[in-house]
Every structure is written in structure tokens, then in C-alpha cells.
mmCIF file of the C-alpha atoms, coordinates in Angstrom:
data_MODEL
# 
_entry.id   MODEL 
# 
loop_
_atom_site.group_PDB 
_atom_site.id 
_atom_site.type_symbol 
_atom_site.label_atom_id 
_atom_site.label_alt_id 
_atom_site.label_comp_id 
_atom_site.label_asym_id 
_atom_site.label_entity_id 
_atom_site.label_seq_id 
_atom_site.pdbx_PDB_ins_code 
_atom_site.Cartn_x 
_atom_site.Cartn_y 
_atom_site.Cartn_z 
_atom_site.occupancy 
_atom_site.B_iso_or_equiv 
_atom_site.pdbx_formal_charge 
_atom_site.auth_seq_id 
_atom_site.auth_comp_id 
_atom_site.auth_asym_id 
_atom_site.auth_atom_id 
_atom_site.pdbx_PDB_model_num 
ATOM 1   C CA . UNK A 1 1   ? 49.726 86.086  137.065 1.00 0.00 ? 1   UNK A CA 1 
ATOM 2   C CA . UNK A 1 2   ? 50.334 84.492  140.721 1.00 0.00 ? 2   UNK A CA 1 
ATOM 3   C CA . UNK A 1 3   ? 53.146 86.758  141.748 1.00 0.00 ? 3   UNK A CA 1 
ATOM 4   C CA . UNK A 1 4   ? 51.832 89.742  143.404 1.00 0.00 ? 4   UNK A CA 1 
ATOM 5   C CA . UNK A 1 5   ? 52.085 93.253  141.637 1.00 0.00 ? 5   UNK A CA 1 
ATOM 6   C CA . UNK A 1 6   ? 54.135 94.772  144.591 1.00 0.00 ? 6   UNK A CA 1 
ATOM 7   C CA . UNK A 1 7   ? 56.968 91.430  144.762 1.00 0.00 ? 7   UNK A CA 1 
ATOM 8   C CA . UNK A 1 8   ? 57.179 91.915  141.050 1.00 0.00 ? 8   UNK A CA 1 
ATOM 9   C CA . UNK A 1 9   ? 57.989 95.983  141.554 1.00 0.00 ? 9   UNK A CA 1 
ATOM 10  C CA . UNK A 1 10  ? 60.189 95.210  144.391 1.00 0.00 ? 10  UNK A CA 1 
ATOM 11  C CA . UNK A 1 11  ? 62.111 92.117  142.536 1.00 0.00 ? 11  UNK A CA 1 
ATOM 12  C CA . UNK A 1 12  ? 62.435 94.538  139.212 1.00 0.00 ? 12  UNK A CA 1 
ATOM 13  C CA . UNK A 1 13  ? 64.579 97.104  140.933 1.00 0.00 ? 13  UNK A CA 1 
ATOM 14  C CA . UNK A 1 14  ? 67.518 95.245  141.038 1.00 0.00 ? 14  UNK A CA 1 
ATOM 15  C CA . UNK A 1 15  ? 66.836 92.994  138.365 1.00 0.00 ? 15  UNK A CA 1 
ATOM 16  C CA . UNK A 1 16  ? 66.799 95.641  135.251 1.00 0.00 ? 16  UNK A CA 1 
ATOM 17  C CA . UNK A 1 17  ? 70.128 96.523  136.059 1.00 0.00 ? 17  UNK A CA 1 
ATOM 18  C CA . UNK A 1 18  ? 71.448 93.089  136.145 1.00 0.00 ? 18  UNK A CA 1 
ATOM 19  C CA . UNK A 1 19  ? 69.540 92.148  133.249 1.00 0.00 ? 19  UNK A CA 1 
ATOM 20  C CA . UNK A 1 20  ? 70.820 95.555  131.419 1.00 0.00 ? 20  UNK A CA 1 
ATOM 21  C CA . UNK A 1 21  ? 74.469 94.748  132.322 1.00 0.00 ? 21  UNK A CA 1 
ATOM 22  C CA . UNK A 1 22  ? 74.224 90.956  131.036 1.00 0.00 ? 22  UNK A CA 1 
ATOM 23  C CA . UNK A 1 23  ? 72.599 92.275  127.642 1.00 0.00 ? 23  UNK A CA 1 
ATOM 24  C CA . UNK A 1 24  ? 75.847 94.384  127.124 1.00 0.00 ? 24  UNK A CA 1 
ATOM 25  C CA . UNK A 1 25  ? 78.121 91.693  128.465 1.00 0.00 ? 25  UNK A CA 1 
ATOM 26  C CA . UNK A 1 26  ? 76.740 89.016  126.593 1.00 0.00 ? 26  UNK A CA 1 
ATOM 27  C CA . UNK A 1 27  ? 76.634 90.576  123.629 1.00 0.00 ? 27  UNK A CA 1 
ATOM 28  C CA . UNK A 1 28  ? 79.972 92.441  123.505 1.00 0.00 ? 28  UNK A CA 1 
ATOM 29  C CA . UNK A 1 29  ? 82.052 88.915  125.050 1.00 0.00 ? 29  UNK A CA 1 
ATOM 30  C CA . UNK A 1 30  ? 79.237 86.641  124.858 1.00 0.00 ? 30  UNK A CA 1 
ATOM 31  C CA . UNK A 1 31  ? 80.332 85.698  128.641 1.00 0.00 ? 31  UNK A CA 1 
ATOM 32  C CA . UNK A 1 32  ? 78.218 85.875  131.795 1.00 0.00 ? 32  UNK A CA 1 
ATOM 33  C CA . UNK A 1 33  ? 80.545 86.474  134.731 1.00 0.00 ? 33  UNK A CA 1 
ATOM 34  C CA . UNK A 1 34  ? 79.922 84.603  137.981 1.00 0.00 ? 34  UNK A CA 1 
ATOM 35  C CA . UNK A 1 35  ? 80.047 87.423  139.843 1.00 0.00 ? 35  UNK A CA 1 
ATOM 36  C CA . UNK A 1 36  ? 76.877 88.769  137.550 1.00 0.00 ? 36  UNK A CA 1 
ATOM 37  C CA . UNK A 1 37  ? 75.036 85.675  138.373 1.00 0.00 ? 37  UNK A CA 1 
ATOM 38  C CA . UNK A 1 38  ? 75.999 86.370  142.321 1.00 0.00 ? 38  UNK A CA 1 
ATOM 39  C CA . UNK A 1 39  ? 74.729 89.919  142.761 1.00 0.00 ? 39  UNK A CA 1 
ATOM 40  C CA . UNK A 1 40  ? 71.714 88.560  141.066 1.00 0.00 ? 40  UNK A CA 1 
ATOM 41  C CA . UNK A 1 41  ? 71.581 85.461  143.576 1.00 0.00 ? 41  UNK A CA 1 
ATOM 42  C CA . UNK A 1 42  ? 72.293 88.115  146.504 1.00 0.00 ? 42  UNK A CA 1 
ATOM 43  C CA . UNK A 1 43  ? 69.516 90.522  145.326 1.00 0.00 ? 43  UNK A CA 1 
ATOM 44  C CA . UNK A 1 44  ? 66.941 87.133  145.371 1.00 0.00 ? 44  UNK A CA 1 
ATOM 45  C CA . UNK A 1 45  ? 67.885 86.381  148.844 1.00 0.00 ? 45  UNK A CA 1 
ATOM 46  C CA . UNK A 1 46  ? 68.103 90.171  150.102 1.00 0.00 ? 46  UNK A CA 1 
ATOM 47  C CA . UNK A 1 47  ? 64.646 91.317  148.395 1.00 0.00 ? 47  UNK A CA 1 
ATOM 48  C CA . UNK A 1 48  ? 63.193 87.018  148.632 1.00 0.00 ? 48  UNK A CA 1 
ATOM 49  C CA . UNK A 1 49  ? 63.914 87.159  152.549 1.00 0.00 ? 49  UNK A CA 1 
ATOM 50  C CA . UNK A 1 50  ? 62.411 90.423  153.025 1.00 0.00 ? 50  UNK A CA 1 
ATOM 51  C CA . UNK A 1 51  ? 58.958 90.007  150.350 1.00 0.00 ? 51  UNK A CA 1 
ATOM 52  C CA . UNK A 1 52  ? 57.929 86.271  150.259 1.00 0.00 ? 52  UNK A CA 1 
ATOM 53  C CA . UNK A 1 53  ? 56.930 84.220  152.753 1.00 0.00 ? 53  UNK A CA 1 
ATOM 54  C CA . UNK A 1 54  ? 59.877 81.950  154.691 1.00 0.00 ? 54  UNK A CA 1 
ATOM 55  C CA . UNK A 1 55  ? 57.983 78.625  152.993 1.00 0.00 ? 55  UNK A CA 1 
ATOM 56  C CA . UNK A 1 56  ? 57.485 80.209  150.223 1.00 0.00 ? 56  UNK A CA 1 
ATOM 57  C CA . UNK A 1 57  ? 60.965 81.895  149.480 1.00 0.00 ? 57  UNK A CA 1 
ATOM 58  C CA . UNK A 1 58  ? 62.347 78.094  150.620 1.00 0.00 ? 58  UNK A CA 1 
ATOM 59  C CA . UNK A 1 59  ? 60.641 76.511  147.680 1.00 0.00 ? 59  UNK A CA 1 
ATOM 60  C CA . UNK A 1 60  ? 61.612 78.388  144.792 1.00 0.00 ? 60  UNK A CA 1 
ATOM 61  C CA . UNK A 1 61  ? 64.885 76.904  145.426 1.00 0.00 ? 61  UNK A CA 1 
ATOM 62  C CA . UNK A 1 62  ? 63.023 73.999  143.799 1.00 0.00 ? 62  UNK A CA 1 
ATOM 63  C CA . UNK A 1 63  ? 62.468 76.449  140.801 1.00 0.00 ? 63  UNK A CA 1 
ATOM 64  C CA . UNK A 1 64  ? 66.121 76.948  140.530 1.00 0.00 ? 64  UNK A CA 1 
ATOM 65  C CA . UNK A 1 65  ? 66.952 72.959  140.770 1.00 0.00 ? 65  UNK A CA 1 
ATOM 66  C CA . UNK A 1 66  ? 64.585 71.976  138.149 1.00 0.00 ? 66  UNK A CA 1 
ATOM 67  C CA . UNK A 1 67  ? 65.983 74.749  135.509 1.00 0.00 ? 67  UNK A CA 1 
ATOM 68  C CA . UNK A 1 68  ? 69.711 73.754  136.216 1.00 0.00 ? 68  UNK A CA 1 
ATOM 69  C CA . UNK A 1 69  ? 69.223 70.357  135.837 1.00 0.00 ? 69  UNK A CA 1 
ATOM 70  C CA . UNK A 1 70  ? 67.694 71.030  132.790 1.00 0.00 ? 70  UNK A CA 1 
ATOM 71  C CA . UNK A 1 71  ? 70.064 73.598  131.651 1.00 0.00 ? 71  UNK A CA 1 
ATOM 72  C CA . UNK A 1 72  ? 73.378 71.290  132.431 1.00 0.00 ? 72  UNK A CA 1 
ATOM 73  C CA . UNK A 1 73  ? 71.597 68.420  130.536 1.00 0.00 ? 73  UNK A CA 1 
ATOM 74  C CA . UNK A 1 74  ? 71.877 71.105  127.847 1.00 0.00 ? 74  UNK A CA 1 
ATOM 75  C CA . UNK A 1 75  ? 75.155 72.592  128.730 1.00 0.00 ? 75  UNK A CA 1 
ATOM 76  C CA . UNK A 1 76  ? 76.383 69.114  128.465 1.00 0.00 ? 76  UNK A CA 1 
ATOM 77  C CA . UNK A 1 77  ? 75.279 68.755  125.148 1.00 0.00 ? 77  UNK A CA 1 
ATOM 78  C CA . UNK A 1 78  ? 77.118 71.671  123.959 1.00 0.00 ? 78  UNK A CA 1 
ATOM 79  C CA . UNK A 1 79  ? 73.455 73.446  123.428 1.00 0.00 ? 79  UNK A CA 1 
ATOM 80  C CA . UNK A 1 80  ? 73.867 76.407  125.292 1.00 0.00 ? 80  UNK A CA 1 
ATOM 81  C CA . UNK A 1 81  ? 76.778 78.195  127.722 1.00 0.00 ? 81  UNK A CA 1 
ATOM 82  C CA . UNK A 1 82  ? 77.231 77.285  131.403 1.00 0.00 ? 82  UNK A CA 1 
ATOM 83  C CA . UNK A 1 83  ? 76.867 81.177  132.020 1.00 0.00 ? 83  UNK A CA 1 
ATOM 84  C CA . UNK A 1 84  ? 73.353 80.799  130.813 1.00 0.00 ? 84  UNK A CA 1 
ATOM 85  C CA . UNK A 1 85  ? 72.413 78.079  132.680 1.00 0.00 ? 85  UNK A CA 1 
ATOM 86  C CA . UNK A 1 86  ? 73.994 79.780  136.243 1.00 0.00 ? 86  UNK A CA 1 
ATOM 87  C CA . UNK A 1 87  ? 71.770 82.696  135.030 1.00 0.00 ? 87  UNK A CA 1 
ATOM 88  C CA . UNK A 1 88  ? 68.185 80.841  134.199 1.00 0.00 ? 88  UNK A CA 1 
ATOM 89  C CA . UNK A 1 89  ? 68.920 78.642  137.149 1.00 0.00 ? 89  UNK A CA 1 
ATOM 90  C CA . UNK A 1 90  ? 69.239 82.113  139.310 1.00 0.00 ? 90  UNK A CA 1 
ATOM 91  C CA . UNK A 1 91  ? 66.778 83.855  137.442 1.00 0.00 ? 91  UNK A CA 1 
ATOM 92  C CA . UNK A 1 92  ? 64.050 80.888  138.113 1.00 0.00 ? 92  UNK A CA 1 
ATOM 93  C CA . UNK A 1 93  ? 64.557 81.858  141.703 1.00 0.00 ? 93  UNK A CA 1 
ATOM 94  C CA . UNK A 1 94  ? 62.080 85.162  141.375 1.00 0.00 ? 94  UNK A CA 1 
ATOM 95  C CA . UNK A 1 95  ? 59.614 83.013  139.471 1.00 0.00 ? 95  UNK A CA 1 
ATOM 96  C CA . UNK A 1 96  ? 56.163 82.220  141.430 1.00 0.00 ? 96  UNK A CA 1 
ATOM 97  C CA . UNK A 1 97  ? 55.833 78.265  140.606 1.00 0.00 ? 97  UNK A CA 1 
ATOM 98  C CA . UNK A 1 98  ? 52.322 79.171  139.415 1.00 0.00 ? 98  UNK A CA 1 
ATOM 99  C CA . UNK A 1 99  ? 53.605 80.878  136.267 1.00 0.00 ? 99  UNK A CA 1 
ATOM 100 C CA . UNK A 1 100 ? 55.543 78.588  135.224 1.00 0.00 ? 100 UNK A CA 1 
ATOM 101 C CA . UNK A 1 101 ? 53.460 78.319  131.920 1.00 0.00 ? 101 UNK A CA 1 
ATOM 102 C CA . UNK A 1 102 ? 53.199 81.894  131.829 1.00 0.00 ? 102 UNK A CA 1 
ATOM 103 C CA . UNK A 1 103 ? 57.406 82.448  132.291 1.00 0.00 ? 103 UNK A CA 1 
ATOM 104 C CA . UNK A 1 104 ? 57.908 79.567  129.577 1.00 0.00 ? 104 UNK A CA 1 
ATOM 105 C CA . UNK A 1 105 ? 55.661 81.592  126.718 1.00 0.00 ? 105 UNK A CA 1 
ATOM 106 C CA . UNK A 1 106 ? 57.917 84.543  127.725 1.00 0.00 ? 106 UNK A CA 1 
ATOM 107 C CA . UNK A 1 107 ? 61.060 83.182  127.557 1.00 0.00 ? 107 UNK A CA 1 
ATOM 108 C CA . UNK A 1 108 ? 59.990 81.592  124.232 1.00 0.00 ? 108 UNK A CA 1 
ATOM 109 C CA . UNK A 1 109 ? 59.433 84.938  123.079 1.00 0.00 ? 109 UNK A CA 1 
ATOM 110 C CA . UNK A 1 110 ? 61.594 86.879  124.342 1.00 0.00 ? 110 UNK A CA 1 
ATOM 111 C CA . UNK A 1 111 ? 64.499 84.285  122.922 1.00 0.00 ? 111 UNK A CA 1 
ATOM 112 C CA . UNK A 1 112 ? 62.868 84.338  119.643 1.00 0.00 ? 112 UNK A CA 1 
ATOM 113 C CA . UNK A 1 113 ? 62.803 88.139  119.766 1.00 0.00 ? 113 UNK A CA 1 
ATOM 114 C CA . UNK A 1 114 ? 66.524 88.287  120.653 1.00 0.00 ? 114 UNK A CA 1 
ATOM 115 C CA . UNK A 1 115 ? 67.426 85.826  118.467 1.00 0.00 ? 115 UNK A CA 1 
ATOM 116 C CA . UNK A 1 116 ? 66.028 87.636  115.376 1.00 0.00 ? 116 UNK A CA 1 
ATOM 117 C CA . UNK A 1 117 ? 67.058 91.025  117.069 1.00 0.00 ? 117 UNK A CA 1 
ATOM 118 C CA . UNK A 1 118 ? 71.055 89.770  116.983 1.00 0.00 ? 118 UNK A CA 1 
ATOM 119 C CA . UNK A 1 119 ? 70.856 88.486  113.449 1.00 0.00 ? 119 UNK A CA 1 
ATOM 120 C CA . UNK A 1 120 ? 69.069 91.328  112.033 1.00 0.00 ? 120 UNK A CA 1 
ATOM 121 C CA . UNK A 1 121 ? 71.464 93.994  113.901 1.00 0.00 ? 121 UNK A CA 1 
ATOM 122 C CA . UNK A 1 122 ? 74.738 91.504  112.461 1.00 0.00 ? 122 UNK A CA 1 
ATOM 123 C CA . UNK A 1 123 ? 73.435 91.291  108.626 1.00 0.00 ? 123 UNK A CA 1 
ATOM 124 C CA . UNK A 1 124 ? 72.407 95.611  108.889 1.00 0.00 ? 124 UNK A CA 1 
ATOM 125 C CA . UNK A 1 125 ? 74.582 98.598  108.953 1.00 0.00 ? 125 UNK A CA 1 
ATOM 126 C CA . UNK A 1 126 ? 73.541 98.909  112.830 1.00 0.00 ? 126 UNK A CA 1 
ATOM 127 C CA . UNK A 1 127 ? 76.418 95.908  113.465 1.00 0.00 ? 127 UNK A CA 1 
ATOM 128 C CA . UNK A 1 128 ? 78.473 99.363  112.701 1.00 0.00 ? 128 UNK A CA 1 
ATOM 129 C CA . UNK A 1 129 ? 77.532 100.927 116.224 1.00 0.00 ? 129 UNK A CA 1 
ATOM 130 C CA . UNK A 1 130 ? 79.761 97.889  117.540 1.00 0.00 ? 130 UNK A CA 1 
ATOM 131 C CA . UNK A 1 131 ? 81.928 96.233  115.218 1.00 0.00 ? 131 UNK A CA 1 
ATOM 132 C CA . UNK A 1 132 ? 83.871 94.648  118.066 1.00 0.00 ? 132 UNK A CA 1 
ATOM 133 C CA . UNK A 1 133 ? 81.285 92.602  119.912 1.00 0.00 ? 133 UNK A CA 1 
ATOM 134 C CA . UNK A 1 134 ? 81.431 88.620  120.144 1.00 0.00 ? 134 UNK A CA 1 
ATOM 135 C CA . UNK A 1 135 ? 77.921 88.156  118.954 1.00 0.00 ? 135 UNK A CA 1 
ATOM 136 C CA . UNK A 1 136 ? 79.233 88.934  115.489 1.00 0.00 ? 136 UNK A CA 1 
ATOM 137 C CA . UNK A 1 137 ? 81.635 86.583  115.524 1.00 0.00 ? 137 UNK A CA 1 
ATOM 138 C CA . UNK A 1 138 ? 82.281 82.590  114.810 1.00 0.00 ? 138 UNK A CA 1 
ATOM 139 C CA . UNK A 1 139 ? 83.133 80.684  118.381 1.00 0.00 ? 139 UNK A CA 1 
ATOM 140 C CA . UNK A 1 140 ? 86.840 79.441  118.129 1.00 0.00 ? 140 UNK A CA 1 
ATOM 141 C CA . UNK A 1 141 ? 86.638 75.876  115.923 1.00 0.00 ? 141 UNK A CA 1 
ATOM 142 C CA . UNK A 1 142 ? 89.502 74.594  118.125 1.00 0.00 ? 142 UNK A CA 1 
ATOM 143 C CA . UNK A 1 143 ? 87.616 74.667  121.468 1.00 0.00 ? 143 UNK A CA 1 
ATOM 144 C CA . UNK A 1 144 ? 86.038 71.456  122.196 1.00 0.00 ? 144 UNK A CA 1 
ATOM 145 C CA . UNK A 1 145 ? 84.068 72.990  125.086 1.00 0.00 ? 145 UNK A CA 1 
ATOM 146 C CA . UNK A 1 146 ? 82.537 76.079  123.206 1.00 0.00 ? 146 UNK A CA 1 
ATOM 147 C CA . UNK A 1 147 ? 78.851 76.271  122.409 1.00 0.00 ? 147 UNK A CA 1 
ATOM 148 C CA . UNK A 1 148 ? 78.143 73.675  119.174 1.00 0.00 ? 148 UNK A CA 1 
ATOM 149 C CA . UNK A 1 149 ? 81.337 72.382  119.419 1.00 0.00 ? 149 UNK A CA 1 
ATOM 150 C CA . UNK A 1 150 ? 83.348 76.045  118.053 1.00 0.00 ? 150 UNK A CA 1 
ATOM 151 C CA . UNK A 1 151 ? 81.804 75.114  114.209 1.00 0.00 ? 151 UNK A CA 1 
ATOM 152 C CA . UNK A 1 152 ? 78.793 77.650  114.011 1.00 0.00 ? 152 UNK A CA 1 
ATOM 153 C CA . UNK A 1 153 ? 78.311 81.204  114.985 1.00 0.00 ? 153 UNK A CA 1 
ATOM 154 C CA . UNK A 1 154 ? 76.234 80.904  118.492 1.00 0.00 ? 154 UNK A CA 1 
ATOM 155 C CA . UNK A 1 155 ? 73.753 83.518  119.829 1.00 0.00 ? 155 UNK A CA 1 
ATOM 156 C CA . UNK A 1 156 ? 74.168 85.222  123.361 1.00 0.00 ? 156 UNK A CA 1 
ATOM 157 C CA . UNK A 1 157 ? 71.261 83.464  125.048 1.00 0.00 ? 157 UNK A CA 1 
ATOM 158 C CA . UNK A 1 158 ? 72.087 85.788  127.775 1.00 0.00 ? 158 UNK A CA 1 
ATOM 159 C CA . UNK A 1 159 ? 70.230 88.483  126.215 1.00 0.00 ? 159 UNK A CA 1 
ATOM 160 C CA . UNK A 1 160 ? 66.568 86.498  126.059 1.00 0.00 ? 160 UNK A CA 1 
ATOM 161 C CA . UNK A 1 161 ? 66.732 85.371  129.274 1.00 0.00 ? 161 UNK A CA 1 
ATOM 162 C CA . UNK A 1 162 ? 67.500 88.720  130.726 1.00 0.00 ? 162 UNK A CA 1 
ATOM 163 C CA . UNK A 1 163 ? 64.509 90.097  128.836 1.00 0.00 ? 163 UNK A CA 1 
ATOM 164 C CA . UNK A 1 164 ? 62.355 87.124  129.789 1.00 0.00 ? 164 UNK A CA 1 
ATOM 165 C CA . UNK A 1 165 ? 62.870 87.732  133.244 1.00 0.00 ? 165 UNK A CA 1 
ATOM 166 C CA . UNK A 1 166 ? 62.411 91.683  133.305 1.00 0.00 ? 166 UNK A CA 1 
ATOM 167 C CA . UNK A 1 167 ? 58.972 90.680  130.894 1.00 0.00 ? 167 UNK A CA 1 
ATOM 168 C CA . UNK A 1 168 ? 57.750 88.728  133.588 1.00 0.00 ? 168 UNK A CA 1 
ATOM 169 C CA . UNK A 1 169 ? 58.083 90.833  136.391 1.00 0.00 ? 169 UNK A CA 1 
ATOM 170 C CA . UNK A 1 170 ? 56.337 94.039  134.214 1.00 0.00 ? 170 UNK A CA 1 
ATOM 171 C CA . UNK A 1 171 ? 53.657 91.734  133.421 1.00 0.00 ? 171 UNK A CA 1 
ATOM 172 C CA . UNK A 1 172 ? 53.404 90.952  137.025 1.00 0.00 ? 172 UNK A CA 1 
ATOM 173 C CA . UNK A 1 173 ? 53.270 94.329  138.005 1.00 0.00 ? 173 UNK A CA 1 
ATOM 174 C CA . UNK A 1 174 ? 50.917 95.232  135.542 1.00 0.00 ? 174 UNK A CA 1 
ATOM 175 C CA . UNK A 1 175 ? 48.365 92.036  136.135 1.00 0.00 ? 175 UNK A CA 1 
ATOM 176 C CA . UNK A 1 176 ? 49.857 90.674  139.014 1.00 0.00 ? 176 UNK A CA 1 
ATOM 177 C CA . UNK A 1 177 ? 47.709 89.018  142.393 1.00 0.00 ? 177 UNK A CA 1 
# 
């Protein structure tokens, strides 16, 4: 891991919160507010300005213009929610460039692990602690703009990216430069 032990610490403050709050929004109205995805932007450029480097904190706005390009690619082919792709795009921001291949096994994970988290918890009596949440339920088929076109139930990516990102940041306090 490139990103230093005591960034990752510092970075991972405000970030579990964030990431906590999005797992319970996402889940319960499988929505990720903008004003989420701001306090996370605010706490990058608040904790980036004050930890990193100036050149260095300037060029992981690169981070966060290669993932939203890729992300509205997807978001324009229904694949996955715009909220998610403000998040990953704001979330690449506290990545160090050097683990990229490190962050991308994590996120694979960690959306894999959600992923069969959500569908376990919706087939088991534990979908009984919430019966009211979104993630349960089919998008709206007459929505041309939801997630798979509104035809198939969709899974709060908002969840695996949250974990993805607090992963990373224990790892890099644990085995961090």
C-alpha cells in the first residue's frame, strides 16, 4: 500500500460516518443524496489540503475524472445509479494512484460481498428487521431512467462502494507507507 498509514487514519475519520450513513440510505431508499456526496467532497478537500502534498492532492482530481467518466458511460447505460457514480467519482478522490490495483480487488470484493449480503438478508427472516427498505423491492417498470430500465430488482451499489472505500483506508492503516 502507497498511501501512508497516518493519511489513511486521518481520511477514515470522516469517511466511516459517511460511508455508515450511505449504507443505511442506500439500502432503506436506495438513493444517495447530493448533499452525502458533498460532505464527503468537503471532508477530501478539508483533510486532502491539510495531509497530502499541494501536487499531490491536485492530481487525484485525475482519480476522480477517470472513475466518472467511467461511471457515466455506465450510468448511461442504465448499469448503475448516478448517485453511485457522484459517490465512486468522490470516493476515488482519497485513493493514492498507486493502489489503484489494490482499490479495484477491494471494490470487487467488497461489491461481491454486498451483493450476496443484500440477497441473502432479502430471501432470510433477517429482511424482517426492515421490511420497509427499497433494497427489497422491484424499481418502478414505468421509469425509463431507473437502474435496468425499472424491469429487475437492482442492488444498492452504494453499500460496496462505501465498504470498499473504508477497506482501503484500514488496509492502509494497517500496511500502509
Amino acid at each position: 500500500m502507497h498511501i501512508p498509514a497516518t493519511t489513511a487514519l486521518w481520511f477514515l475519520i470522516p469517511v466511516l460516518p459517511i460511508c455508515l450513513y450511505v449504507f443505511f440510505a442506500d439500502m432503506k431508499f436506495k438513493k444517495i443524496s447530493n448533499k452525502t456526496v458533498w460532505v464527503l467532497f468537503i471532508s477530501f478537500i478539508l483533510f486532502g489540503l491539510a495531509l497530502l502534498p499541494f501536487e499531490t492532492f491536485l492530481w487525484r482530481f485525475a482519480n476522480y475524472a477517470v472513475v466518472f467518466a467511467v461511471g457515466f458511460a455506465m450510468w448511461m447505460l442504465r448499469q448503475v445509479g448516478g448517485g453511485d457514480v457522484k459517490l465512486a467519482a468522490v470516493m476515488a478522490l482519497f485513493v493514492d494512484a498507486r493502489d489503484s490495483a489494490t482499490i479495484l480487488w477491494i471494490l470487487f470484493a467488497a461489491i461481491l460481498a454486498a451483493t450476496a449480503s443484500t440477497l441473502i438478508a432479502r430471501h432470510t427472516p433477517i429482511r424482517r428487521m426492515a421490511p420497509d427498505w427499497a433494497a427489497w423491492r422491484m424499481k418502478n417498470p414505468d421509469d425509463p431512467n431507473s437502474v435496468g430500465g425499472g424491469t429487475q430488482m437492482t442492488l444498492p451499489m452504494g453499500t460496496g462502494l462505501g465498504l470498499a472505500l473504508c477497506g482501503y483506508l484500514i488496509l492502509g492503516i494497517l500496511t500502509g507507507a
